[in-house]
C-alpha angles and dihedrals in degrees: 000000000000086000092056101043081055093064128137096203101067103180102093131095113222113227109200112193112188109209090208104299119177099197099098085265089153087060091059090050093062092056099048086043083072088053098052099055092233090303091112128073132198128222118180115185129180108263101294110137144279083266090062093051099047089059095048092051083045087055096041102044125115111199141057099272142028125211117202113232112184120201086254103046124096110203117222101237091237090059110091092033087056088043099052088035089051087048091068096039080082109084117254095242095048103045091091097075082046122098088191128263145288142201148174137317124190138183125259093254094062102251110127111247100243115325150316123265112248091259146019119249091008122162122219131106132262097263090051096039094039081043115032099027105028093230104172140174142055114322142173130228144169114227137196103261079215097058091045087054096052097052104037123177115267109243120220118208110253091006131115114186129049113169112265094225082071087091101026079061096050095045089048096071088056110026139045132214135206108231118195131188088242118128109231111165135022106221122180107171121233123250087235093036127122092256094051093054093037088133107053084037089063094057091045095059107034093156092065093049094043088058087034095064091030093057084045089059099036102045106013110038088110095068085051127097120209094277092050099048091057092045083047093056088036089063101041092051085050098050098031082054097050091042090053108263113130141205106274081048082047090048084053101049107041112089092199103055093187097054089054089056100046088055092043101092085050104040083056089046099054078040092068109042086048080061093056092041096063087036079062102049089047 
């Protein structure tokens, strides 16, 4: 909140949606209301994920483009000012084929979180710049609230979680975004946060994964090599199995029959031991 209340770039309205908290978050928001002169709004949902929230601040928001501010990220003051000024730097008549933009985190530290992408100020779409380029590592971006609109999260009944590439990957086959080499945003992930605990998460939320690696073979194969293709089936046999979608459901939906069958000793397998995993936590 104190980052961006430290902003350059003033013209901008702050949307809070609290996912359910029960540390008197609502208390704080009064006080920093007075700060930000009527220009921020407060949500607050039962628990529901990070994913839930995302589309209700996609469906309340009133500007061009959303940035994403999770509770442990600390914004450069520079960052929305070099987003909004990198925007228009996209012709008019061009921004329609454009998603928004995106640029750099580090750490604290100092250190940069994964790497940077070939070229500053490149054009190309998180499928082309994760596969073809091998880009990694926390980043921050400004997105169209339209487009976001128009491709929500799913939401999964008693989950909380789905993978926020989900969407990137969606947005990717229709949209393009211009990526530069500027730091925007420190993260240093806490110790209790959703990407700590990405493991536990996942076997929490087996629906979402199970929608996750099914959208990746039916809509993205073709930005796989052969590897990823079998760690991709391996996956969706592991998590349909675990949501409840069995193997005559999986025979239905896979478009390459053989490559289903090939994953299928070790997507049981991984099955499995995901079984004893959650017997032992009980």
């Amino acid at each position: 909140m104190e980052s961006v209340a430290g902003q350059q770039f003033r013209d901008f309205e702050l949307i809070i949606v609290d996912d359910g908290s029960e540390d008197k978050t609502g208390e704080l928001i009064n006080r920093w209301k007075r700060q930000f002169s009527g220009r921020l709004r407060y949500f607050r949902q039962k628990n529901q994920g990070k994913h839930v929230a995302y589309n209700l601040a996609a469906r309340e928001a009133e500007g061009e483009l959303l940035v994403l501010l999770d509770s442990d990220d600390v914004m450069l003051p520079h960052a929305l000012g070099t987003l909004e000024q990198c925007w228009h730097s996209i012709p008019a008549s061009e921004r329609e084929h454009f998603a928004g933009v995106e640029g750099l985190c580090r750490e604290s530290s100092g250190k940069l979180h994964g790497t940077p992408f070939p070229q500053n100020g490149m054009d190309s779409d998180y499928l082309e710049i994760t596969r073809k380029y091998g880009v990694t590592g926390e980043k921050r971006h400004a997105i169209r609230v339209d487009i976001l609109r128009r491709f929500p999260y799913p939401v999964v009944a008693g989950e909380r979680h789905i993978r926020p590439s989900f969407v990137w990957k969606q947005i990717a086959h229709h949209f393009r975004f211009r990526y530069i080499n500027t730091v925007l945003q420190i993260v240093d992930f806490r110790p209790d946060g959703l990407t700590r605990n990405a493991s536990f998460r996942r076997l929490r939320n087996p629906g979402g994964m199970y929608l996750y690696w099914r959208d990746d073979l039916l809509n993205h194969q073709q930005y796989q090599n052969r590897h990823q293709r079998q760690y991709s089936t391996v996956q969706y046999i592991r998590y349909a199995l675990l949501s409840g979608h069995g193997l005559k459901v999986q025979w239905d939906e896979m478009p390459d029959k053989r490559q289903w069958l090939l994953a299928l000793p070790k997507g049981v397998g991984n099955y499995l031991v995901d079984r004893l995993k959650k017997i032992s936590r009980r």
